[in-house]
C-alpha positions as CSV (number, residue, x, y, z in Angstrom):
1,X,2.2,-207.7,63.8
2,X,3.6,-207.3,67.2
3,X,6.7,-209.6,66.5
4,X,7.5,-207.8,63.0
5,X,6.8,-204.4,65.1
6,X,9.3,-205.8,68.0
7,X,12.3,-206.6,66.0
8,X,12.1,-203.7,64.0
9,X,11.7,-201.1,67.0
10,X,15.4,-203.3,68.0
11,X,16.6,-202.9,64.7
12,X,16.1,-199.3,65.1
13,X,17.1,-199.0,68.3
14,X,20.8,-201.0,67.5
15,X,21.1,-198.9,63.8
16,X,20.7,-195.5,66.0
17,X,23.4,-197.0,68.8
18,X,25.8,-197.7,66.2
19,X,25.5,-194.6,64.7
20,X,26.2,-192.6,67.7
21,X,29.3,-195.0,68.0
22,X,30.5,-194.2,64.9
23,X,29.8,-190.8,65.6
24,X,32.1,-191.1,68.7
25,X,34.8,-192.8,67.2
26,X,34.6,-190.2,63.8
27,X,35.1,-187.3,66.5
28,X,38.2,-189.6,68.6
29,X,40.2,-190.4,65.6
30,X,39.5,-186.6,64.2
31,X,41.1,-185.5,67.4
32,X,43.6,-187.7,67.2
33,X,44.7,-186.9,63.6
34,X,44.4,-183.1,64.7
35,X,46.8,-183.7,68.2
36,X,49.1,-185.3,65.7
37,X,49.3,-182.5,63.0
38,X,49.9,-180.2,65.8
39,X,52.9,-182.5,66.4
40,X,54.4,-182.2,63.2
41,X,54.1,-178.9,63.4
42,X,55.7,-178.5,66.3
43,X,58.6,-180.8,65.7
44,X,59.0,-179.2,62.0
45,X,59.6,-175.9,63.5
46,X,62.2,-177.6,66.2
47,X,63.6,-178.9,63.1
48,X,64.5,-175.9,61.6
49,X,65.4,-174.6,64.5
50,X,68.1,-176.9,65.1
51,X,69.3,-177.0,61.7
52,X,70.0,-172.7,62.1
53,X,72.2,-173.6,65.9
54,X,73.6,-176.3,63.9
55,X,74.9,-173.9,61.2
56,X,75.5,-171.1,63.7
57,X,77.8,-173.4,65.7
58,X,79.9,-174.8,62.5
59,X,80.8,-171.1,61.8
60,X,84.8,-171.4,60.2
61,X,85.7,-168.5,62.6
62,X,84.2,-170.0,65.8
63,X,85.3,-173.5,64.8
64,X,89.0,-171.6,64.6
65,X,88.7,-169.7,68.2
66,X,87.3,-173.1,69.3
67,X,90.8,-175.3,68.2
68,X,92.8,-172.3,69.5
69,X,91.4,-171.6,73.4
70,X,89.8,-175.1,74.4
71,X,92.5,-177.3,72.7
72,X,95.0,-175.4,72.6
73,X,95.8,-175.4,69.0
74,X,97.8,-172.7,66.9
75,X,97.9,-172.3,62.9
76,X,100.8,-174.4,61.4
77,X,103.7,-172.5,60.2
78,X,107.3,-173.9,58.8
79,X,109.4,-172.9,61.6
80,X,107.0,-175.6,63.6
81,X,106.8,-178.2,60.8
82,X,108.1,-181.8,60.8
83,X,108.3,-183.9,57.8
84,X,108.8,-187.6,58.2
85,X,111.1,-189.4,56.0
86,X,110.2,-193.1,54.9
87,X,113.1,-194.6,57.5
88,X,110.5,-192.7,60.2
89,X,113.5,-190.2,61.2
90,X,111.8,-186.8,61.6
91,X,113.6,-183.9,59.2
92,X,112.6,-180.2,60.8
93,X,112.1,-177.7,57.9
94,X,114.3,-174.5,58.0
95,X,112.8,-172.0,59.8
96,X,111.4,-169.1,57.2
97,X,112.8,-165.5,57.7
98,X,111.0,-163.2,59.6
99,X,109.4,-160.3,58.1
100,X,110.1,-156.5,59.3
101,X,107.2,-157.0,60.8
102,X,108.3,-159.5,63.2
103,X,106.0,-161.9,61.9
104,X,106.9,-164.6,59.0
């Protein structure tokens, strides 16, 4: 009786210490999953974020005052024009008459 009683007071005693393990391990890995969905979160919302700069910044008028102050670029017009022929010899286009206005 005090053999069977031994081994199963150890039996007890290893089924209660794994428990508490898994116990342990159940609250690690639910941390762990909740740390993570926080993350997602997070990065989803930096996601967005970005995407409204992204479209702020691709705006056709900043784009255009862009070109025109920080490269130095101007709207093409015929009296600036070149056309290339197929022998490669540049033909300028004839300037357009200017308006009353002073502008074409």
């Amino acid at each position: 009786m005090t053999r069977i009683g031994v081994v199963l007071l150890l039996a007890v005693m290893a089924s209660a210490l794994y428990l508490v393990h898994t116990q342990y391990q159940s609250r690690r890995l639910y941390t762990e999953l909740d740390r993570a969905l926080a993350e997602s979160r997070r990065l989803e919302t930096e996601h967005q974020r970005l995407q409204v700069e992204k479209r702020a910044q691709a705006t056709p008028l900043r784009v255009e005052r862009l070109a025109r102050d920080k490269l130095q670029m101007r709207t093409a017009t015929p009296a600036i024009t070149q056309y290339v022929t197929a022998d490669g010899a540049p033909v300028v286009a004839p300037a357009a008459p200017v308006a009353a206005g002073g502008r074409p």
